[in-house]
N, CA, C and O atoms as a Tripos MOL2 file, in Angstrom:
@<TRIPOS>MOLECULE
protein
  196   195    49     0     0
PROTEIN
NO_CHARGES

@<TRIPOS>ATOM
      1 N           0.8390   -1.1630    0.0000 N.3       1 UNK1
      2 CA          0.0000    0.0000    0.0000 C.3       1 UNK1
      3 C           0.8920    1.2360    0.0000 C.2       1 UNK1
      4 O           1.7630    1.3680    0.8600 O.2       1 UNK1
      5 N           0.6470    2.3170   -1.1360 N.am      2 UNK2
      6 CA          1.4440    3.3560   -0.8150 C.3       2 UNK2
      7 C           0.4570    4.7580   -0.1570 C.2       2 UNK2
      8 O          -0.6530    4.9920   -0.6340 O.2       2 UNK2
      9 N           0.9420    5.4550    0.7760 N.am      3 UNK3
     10 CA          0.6760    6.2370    1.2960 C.3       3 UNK3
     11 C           1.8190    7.8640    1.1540 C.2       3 UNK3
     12 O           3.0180    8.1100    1.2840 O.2       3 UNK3
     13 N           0.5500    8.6460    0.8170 N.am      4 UNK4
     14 CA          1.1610    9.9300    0.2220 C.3       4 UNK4
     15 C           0.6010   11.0740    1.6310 C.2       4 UNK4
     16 O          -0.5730   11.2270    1.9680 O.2       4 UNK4
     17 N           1.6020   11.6350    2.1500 N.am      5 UNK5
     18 CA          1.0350   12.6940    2.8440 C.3       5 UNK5
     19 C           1.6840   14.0920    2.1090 C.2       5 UNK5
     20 O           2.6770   14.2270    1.3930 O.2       5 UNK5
     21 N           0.7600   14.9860    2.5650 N.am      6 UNK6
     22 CA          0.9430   15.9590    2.1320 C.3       6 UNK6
     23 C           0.6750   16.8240    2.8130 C.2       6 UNK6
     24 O           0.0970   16.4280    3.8240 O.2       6 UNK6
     25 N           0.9020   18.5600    2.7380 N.am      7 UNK7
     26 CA          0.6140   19.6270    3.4610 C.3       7 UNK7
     27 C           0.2080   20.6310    1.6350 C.2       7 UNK7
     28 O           0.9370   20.6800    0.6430 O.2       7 UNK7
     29 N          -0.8360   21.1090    1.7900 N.am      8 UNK8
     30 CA         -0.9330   21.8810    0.4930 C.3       8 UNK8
     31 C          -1.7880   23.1870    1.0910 C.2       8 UNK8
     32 O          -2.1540   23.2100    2.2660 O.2       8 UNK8
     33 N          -2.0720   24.3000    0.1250 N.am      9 UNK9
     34 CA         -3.1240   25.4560    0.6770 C.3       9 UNK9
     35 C          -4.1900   25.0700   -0.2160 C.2       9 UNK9
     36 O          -4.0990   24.4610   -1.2820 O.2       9 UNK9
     37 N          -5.4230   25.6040    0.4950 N.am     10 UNK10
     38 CA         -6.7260   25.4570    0.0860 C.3      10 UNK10
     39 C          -6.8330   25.4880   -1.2630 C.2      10 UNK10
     40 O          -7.6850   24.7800   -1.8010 O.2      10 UNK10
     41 N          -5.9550   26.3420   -2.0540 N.am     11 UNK11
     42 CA         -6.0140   26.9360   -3.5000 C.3      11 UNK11
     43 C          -5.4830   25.4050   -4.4560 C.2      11 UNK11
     44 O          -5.6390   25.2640   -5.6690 O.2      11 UNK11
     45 N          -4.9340   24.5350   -3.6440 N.am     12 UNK12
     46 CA         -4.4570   23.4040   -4.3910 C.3      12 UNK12
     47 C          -5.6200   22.1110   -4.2660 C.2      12 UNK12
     48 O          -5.6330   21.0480   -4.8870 O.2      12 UNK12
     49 N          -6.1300   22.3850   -3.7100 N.am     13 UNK13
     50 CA         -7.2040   21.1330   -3.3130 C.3      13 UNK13
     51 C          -8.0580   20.8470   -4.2780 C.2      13 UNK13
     52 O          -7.9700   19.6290   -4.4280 O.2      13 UNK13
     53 N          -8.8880   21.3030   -5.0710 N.am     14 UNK14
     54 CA         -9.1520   20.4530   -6.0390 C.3      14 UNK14
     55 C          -8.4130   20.1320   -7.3520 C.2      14 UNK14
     56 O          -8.8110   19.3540   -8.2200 O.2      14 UNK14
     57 N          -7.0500   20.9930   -7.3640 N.am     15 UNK15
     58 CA         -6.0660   20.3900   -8.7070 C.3      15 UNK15
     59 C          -5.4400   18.8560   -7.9500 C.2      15 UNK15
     60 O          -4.8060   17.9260   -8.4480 O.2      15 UNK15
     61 N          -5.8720   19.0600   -6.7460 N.am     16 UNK16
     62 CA         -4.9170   17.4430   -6.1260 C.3      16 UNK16
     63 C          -5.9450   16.6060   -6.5710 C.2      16 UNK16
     64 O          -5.8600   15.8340   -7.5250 O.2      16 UNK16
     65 N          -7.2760   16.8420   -5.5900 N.am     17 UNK17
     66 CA         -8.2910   15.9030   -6.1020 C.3      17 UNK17
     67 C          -7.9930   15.3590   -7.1650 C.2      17 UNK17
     68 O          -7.5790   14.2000   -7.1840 O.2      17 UNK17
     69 N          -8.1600   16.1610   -8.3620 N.am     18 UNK18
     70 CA         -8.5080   15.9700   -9.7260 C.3      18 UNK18
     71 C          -7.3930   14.7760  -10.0010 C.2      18 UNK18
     72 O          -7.4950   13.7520  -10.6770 O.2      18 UNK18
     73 N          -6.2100   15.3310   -9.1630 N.am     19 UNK19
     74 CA         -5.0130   14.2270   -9.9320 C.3      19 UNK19
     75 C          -5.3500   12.8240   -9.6360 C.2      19 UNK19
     76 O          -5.2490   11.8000  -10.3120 O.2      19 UNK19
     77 N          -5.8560   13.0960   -8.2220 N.am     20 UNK20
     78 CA         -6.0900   11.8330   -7.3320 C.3      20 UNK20
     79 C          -6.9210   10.9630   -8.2330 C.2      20 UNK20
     80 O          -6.5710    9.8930   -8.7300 O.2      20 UNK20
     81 N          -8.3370   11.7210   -8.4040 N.am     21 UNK21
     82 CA         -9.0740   10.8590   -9.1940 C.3      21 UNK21
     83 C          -8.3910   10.1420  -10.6510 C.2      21 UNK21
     84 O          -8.4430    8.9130  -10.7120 O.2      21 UNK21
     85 N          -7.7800   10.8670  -11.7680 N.am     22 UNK22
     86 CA         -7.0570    9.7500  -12.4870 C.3      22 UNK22
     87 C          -6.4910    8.7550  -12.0380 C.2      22 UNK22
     88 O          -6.9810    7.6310  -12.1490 O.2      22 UNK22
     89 N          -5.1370    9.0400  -11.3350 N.am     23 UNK23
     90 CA         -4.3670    8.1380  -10.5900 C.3      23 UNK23
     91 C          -5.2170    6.6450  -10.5200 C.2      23 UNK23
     92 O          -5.0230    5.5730  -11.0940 O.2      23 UNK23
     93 N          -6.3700    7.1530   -9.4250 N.am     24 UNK24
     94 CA         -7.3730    6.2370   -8.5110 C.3      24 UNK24
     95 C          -8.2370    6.2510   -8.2710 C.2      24 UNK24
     96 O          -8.4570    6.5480   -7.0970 O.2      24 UNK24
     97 N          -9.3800    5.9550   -9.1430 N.am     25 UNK25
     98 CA        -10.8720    6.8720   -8.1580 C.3      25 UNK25
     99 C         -11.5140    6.0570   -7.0210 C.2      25 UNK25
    100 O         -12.3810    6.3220   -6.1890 O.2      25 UNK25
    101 N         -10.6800    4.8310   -7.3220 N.am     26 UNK26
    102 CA        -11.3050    4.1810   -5.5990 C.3      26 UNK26
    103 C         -10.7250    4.9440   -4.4270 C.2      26 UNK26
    104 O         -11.3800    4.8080   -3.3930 O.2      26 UNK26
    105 N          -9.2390    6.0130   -4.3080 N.am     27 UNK27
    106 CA         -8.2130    6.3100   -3.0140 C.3      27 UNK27
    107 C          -9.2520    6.5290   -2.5390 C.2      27 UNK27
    108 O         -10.3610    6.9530   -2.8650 O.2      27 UNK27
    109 N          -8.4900    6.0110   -1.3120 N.am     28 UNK28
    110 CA         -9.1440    6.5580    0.3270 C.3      28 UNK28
    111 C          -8.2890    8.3480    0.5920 C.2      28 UNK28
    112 O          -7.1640    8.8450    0.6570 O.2      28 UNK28
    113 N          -9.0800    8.5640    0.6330 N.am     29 UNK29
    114 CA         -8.5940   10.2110    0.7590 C.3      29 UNK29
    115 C          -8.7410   10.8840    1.9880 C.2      29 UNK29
    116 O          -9.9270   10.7400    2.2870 O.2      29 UNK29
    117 N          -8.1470   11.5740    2.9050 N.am     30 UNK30
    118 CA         -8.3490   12.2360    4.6070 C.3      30 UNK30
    119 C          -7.5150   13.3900    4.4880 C.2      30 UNK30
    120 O          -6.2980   13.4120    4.3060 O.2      30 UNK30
    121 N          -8.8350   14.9860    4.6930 N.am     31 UNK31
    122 CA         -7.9300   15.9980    4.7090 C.3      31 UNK31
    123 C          -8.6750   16.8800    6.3460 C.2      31 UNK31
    124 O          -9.6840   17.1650    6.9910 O.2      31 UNK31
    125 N          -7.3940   16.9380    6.2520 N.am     32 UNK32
    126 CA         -7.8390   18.0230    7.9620 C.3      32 UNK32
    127 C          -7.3710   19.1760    7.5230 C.2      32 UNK32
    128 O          -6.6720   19.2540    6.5130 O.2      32 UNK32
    129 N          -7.7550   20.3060    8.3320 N.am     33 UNK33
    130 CA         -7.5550   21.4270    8.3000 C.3      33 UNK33
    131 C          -6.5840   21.8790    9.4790 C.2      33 UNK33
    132 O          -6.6640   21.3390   10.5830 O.2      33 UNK33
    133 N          -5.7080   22.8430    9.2220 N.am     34 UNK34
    134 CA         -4.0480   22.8820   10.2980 C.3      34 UNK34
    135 C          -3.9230   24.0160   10.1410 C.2      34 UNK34
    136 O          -3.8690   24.6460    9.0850 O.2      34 UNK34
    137 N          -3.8560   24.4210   11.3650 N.am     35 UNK35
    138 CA         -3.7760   25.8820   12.1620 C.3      35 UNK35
    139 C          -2.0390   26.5390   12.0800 C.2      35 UNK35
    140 O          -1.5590   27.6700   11.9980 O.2      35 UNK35
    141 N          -1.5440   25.3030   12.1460 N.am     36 UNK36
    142 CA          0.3940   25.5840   13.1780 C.3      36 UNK36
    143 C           1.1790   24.8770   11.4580 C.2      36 UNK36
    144 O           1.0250   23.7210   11.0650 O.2      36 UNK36
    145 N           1.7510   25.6610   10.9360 N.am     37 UNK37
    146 CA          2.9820   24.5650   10.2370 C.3      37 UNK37
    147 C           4.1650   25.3510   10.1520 C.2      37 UNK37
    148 O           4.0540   26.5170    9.7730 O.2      37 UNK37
    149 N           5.7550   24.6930   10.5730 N.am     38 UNK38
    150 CA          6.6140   24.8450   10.6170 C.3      38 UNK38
    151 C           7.2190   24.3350    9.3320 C.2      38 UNK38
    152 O           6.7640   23.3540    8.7440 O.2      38 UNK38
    153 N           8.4690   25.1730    8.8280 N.am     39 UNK39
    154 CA          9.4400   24.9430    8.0640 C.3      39 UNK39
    155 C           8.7910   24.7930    6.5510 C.2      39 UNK39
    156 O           7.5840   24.7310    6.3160 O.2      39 UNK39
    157 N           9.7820   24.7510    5.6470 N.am     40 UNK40
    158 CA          9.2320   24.7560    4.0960 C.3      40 UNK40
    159 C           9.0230   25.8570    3.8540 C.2      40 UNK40
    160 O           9.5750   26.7810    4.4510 O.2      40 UNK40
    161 N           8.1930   26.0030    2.9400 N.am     41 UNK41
    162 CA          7.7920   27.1620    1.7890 C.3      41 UNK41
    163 C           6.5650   27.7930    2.3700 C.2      41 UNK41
    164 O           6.0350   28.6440    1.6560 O.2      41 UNK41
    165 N           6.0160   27.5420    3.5230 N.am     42 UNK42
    166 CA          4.8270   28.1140    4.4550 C.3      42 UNK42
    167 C           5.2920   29.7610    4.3670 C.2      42 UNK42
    168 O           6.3780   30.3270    4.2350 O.2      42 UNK42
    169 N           4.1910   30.1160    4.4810 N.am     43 UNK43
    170 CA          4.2120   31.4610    4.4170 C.3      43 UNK43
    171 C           2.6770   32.2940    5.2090 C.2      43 UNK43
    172 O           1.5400   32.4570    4.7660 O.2      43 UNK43
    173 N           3.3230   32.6780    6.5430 N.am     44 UNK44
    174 CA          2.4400   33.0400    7.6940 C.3      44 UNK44
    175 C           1.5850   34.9420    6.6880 C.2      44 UNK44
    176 O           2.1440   35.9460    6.2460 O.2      44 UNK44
    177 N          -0.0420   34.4730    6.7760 N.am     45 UNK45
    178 CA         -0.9340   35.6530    6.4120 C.3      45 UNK45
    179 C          -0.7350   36.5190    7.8080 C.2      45 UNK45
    180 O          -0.8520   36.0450    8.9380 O.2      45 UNK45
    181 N          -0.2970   38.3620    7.3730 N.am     46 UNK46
    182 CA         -0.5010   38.7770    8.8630 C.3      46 UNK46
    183 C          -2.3530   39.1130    9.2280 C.2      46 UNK46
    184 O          -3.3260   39.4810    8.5710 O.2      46 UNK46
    185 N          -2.1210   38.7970   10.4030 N.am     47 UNK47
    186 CA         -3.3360   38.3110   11.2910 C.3      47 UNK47
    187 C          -4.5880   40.0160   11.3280 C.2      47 UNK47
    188 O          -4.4630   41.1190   11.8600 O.2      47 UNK47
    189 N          -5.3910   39.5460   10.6940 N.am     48 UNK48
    190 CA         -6.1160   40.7220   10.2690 C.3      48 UNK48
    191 C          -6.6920   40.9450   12.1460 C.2      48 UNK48
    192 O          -6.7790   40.0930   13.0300 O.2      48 UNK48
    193 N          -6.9940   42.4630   12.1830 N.am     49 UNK49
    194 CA         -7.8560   43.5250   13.3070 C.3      49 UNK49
    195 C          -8.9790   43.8280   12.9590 C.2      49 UNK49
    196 O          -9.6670   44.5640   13.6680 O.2      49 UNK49
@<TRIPOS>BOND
     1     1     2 1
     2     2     3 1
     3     3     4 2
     4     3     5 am
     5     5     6 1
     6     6     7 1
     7     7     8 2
     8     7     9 am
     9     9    10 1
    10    10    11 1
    11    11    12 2
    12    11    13 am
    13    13    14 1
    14    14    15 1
    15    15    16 2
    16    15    17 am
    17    17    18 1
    18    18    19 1
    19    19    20 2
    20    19    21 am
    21    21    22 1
    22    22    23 1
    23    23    24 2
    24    23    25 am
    25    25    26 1
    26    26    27 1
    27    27    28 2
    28    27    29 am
    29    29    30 1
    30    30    31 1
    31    31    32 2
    32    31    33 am
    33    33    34 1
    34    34    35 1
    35    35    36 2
    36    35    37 am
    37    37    38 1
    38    38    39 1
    39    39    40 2
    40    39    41 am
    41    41    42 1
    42    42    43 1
    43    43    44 2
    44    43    45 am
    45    45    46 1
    46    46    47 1
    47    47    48 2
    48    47    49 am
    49    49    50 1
    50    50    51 1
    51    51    52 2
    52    51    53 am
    53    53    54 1
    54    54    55 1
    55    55    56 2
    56    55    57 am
    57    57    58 1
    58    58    59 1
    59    59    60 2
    60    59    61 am
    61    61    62 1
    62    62    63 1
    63    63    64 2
    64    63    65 am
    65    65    66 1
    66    66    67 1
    67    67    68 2
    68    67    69 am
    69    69    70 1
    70    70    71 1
    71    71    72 2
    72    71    73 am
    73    73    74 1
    74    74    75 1
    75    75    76 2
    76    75    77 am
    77    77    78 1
    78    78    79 1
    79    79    80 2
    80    79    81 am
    81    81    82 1
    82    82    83 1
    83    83    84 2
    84    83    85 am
    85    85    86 1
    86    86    87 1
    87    87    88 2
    88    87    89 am
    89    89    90 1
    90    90    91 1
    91    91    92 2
    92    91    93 am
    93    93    94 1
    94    94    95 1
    95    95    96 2
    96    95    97 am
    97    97    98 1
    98    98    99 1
    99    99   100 2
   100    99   101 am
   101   101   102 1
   102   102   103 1
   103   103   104 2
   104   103   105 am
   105   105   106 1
   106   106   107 1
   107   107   108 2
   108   107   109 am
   109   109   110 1
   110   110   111 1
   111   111   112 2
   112   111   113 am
   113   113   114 1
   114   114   115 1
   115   115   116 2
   116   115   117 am
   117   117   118 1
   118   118   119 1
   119   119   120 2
   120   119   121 am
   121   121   122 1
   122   122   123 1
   123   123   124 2
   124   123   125 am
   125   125   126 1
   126   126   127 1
   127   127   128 2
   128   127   129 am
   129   129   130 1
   130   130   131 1
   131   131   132 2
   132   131   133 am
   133   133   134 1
   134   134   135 1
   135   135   136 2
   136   135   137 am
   137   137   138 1
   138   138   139 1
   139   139   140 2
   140   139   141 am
   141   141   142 1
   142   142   143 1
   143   143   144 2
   144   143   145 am
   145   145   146 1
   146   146   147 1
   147   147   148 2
   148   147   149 am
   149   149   150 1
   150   150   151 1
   151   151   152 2
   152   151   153 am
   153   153   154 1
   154   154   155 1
   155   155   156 2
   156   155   157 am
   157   157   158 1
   158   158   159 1
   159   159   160 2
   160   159   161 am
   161   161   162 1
   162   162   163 1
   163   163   164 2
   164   163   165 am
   165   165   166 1
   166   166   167 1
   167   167   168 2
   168   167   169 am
   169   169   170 1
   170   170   171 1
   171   171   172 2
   172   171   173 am
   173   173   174 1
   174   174   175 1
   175   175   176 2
   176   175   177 am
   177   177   178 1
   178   178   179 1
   179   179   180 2
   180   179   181 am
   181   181   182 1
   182   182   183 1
   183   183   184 2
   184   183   185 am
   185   185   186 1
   186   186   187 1
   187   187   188 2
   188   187   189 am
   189   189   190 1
   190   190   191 1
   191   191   192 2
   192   191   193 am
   193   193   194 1
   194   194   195 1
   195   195   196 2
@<TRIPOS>SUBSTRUCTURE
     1 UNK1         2 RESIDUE 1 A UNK
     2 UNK2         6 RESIDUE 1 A UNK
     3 UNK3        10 RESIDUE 1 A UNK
     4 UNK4        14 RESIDUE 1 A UNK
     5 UNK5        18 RESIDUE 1 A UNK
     6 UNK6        22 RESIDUE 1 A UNK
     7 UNK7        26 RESIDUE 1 A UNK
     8 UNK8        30 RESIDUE 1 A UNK
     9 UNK9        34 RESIDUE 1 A UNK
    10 UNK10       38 RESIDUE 1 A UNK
    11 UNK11       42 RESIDUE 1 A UNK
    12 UNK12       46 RESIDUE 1 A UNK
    13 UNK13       50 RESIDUE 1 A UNK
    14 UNK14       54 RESIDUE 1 A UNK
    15 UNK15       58 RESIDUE 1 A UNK
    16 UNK16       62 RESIDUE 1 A UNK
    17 UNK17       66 RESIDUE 1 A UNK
    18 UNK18       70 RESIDUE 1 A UNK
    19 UNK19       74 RESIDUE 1 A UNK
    20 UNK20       78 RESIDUE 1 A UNK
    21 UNK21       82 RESIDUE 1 A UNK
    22 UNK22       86 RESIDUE 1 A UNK
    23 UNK23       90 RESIDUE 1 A UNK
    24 UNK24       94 RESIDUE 1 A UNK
    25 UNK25       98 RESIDUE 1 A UNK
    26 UNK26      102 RESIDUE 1 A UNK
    27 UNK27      106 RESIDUE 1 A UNK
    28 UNK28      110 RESIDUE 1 A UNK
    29 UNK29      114 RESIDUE 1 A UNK
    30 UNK30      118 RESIDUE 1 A UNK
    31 UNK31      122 RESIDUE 1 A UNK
    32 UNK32      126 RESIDUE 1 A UNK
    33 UNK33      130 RESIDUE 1 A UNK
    34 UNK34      134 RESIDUE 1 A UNK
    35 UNK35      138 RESIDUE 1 A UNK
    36 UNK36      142 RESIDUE 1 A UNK
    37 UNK37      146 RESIDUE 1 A UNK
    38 UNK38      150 RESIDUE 1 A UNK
    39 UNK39      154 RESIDUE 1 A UNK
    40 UNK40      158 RESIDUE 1 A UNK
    41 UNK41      162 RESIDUE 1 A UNK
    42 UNK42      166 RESIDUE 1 A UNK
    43 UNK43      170 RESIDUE 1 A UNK
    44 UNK44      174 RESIDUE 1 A UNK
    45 UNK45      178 RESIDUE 1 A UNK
    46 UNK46      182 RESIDUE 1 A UNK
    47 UNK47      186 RESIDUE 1 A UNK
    48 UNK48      190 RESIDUE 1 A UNK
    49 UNK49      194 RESIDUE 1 A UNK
């Protein structure tokens, strides 16, 4: 079984889907939503008033 994790922004989520579905349209698919991420190409929005 291969298992893919990932961290992506909202703006990528259905170009992943989409891939996903060719790939596989049976995958088991699990996305949470994440408050905290460290390191990489993350890039902190400043915090609106």
């Amino acid at each position: 079984m291969d298992i893919i994790y990932t961290v992506i922004t909202r703006l990528e989520i259905s170009k992943l889907n989409a891939e996903i579905t060719i790939i596989d349209p049976n995958a088991f698919v699990i996305m949470n939503s994440i408050k905290d991420t460290k390191g990489g190409m993350v890039k902190k929005r400043p915090l609106a008033h």
